[in-house]
Each structure stands twice: as structure tokens, then as C-alpha cells.
N, C-alpha and C positions, 0 to 999 in steps of 0.2 A: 656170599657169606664171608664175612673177615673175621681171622683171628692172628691176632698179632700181628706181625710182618709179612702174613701172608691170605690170601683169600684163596676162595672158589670161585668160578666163573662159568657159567651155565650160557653153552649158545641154542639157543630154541632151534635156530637153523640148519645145523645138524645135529646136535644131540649129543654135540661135545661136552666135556666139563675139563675145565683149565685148572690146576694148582698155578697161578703167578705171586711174584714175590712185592715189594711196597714199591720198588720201582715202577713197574708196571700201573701200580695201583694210581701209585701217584699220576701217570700219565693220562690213563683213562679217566682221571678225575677231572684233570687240567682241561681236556675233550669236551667233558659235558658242556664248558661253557660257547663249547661252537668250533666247527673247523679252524684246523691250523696247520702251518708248517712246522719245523725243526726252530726255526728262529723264535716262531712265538708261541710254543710248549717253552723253549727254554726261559725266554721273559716271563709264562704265568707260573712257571717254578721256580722263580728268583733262579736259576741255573744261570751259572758261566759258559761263556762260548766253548770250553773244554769239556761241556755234558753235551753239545750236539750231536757226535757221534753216539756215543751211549742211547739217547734217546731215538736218533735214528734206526736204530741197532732195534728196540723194542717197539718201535712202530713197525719195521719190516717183521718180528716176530706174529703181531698183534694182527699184521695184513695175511700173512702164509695161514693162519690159525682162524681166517675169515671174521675177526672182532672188531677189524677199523676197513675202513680202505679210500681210499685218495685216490684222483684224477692225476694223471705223470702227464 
């Protein structure tokens, strides 16, 4: 569910529910269209190479909260 700047996020998996804020939002959006690193989340959000960190920042939230997860 979104409202405003911010959603709900329901994990089936464990039966979590997340408040995240548009950041987020935005990222998991950028996701649907297929795995990605930090470089190319930041190219499908028109982002500058000075939101890498930020975005990396919510991808390790996204991974601790079991909602993404990537191969290292």
C-alpha cells in the first residue's frame, strides 16, 4: 500500500510488514525491471554517482529485512 511518501510492505516470508519511505520505494521500483548493481539502480533513477552510497545504504537495509538479496 502507498500513501504519500511512504508505503507498506508485506513479506509473506516471514510475516513481516515494513513502513519504508520513497526512497526505498523508488528503488524497489527500479528492481522490478531485473537485477542490478549500485551503478545501474543509479542510471535507472537518473541518480548521480553521489546517490551510490545512499542507494547502497538501502539495498543492505532491503537485504537485512530479507526484501532483495544479491550474490557478493
Amino acid at each position: 500500500m502507498i500513501c504519500g511518501d511512504e508505503a507498506v510492505l508485506y513479506n509473506e516470508l516471514s510475516g513481516d510488514t515494513h513502513l519504508v519511505d520513497s526512497d526505498v520505494i523508488a528503488v524497489l521500483l527500479a528492481l522490478r525491471a531485473g537485477a542490478a548493481g549500485v551503478p545501474e539502480l543509479c542510471a535507472r533513477l537518473d541518480a548521480g554517482a553521489d546517490a551510490a552510497a545512499g542507494i547502497g545504504t538501502i539495498l543492505a537495509g532491503l537485504r537485512h529485512l530479507a526484501l532483495v538479496e544479491w550474490a557478493t
